[in-house]
C-alpha positions as CSV (number, residue, x, y, z in Angstrom):
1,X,-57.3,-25.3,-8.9
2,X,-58.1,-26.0,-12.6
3,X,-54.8,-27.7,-13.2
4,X,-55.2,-30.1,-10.0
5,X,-58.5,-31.2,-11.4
6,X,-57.0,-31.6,-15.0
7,X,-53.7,-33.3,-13.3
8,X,-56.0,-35.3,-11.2
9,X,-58.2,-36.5,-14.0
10,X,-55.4,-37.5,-16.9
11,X,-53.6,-39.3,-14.0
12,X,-56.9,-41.3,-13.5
13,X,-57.4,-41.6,-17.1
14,X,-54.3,-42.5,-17.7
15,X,-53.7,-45.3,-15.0
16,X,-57.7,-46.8,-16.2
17,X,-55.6,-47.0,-20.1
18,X,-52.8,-48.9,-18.8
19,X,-55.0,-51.2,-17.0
20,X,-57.2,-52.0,-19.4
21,X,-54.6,-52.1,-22.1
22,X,-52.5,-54.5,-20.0
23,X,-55.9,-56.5,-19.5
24,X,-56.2,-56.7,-22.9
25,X,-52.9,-57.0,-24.4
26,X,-53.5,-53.8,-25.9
27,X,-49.3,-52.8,-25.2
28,X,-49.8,-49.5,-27.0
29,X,-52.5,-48.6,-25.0
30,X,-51.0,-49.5,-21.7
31,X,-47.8,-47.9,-22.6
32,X,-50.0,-44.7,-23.8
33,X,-51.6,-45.0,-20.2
34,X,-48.6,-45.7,-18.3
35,X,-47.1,-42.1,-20.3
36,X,-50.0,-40.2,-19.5
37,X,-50.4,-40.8,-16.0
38,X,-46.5,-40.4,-15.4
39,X,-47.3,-37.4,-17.2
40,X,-50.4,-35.8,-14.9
41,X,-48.4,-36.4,-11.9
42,X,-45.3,-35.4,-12.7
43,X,-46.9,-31.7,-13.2
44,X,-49.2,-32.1,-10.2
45,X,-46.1,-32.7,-8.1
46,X,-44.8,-29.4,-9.9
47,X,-48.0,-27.4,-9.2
48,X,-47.9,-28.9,-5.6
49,X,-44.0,-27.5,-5.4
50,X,-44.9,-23.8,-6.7
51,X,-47.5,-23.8,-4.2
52,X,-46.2,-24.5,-1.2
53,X,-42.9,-22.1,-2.3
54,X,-46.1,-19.1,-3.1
55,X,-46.9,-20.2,1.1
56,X,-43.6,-20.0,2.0
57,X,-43.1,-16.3,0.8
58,X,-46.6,-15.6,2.2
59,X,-45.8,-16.5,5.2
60,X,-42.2,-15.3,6.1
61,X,-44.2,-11.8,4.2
62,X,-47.1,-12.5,6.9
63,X,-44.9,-12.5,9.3
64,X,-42.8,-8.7,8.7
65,X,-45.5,-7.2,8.4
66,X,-47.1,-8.6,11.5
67,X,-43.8,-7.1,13.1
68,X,-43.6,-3.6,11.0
69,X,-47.2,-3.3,11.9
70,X,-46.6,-4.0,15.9
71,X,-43.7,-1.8,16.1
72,X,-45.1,1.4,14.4
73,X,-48.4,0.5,15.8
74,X,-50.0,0.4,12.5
75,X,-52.7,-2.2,13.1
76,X,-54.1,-2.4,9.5
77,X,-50.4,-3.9,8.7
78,X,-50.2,-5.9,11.3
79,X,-53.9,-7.3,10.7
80,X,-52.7,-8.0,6.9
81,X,-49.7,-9.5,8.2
82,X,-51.7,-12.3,10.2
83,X,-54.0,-12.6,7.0
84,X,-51.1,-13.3,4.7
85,X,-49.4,-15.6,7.4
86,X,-52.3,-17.8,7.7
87,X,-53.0,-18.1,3.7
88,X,-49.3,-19.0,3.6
89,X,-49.9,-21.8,6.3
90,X,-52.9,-22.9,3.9
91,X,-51.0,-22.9,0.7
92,X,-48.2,-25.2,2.1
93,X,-50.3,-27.6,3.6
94,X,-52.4,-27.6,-0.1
């Protein structure tokens, strides 16, 4: 979570440099903005990508063991099972 708010932030940052710097004629500074914001999201989209492949595997993990846990009767799996299903359904939708 710390890197979406850091991600979120330079993006912001970023995108108020180039804006001002454009307003002022400051090129340096809107090209500093425009690099920093391309930056921030560039590596949120990356974050954004590992999560959603974390829910994937939770989910398709969720999901066996849901199934182990119905077959051999073992509840405790199959409870786990639903818990890691639904945080992978979370994490992808993150």
């Amino acid at each position: 979570m710390t890197d979406r708010i850091s991600n979120t932030a330079n993006s912001y940052i970023g995108g108020a440099k180039q804006t001002i710097g454009e307003t002022i004629g400051n090129n340096n500074l809107a090209a500093s903005g425009a690099q920093q914001k391309a930056q921030a999201d560039a590596a949120q989209k990356a974050a954004d990508a590992k999560t959603h492949a974390e829910g994937v595997g939770h989910k398709v993990q969720g999901e066996v063991q849901q199934n182990v846990g119905s077959l051999t009767g073992n509840t405790s799996m199959e409870a786990r099972g639903h818990a890691n299903e639904v945080r992978g359904d979370l994490e992808r939708k993150v």
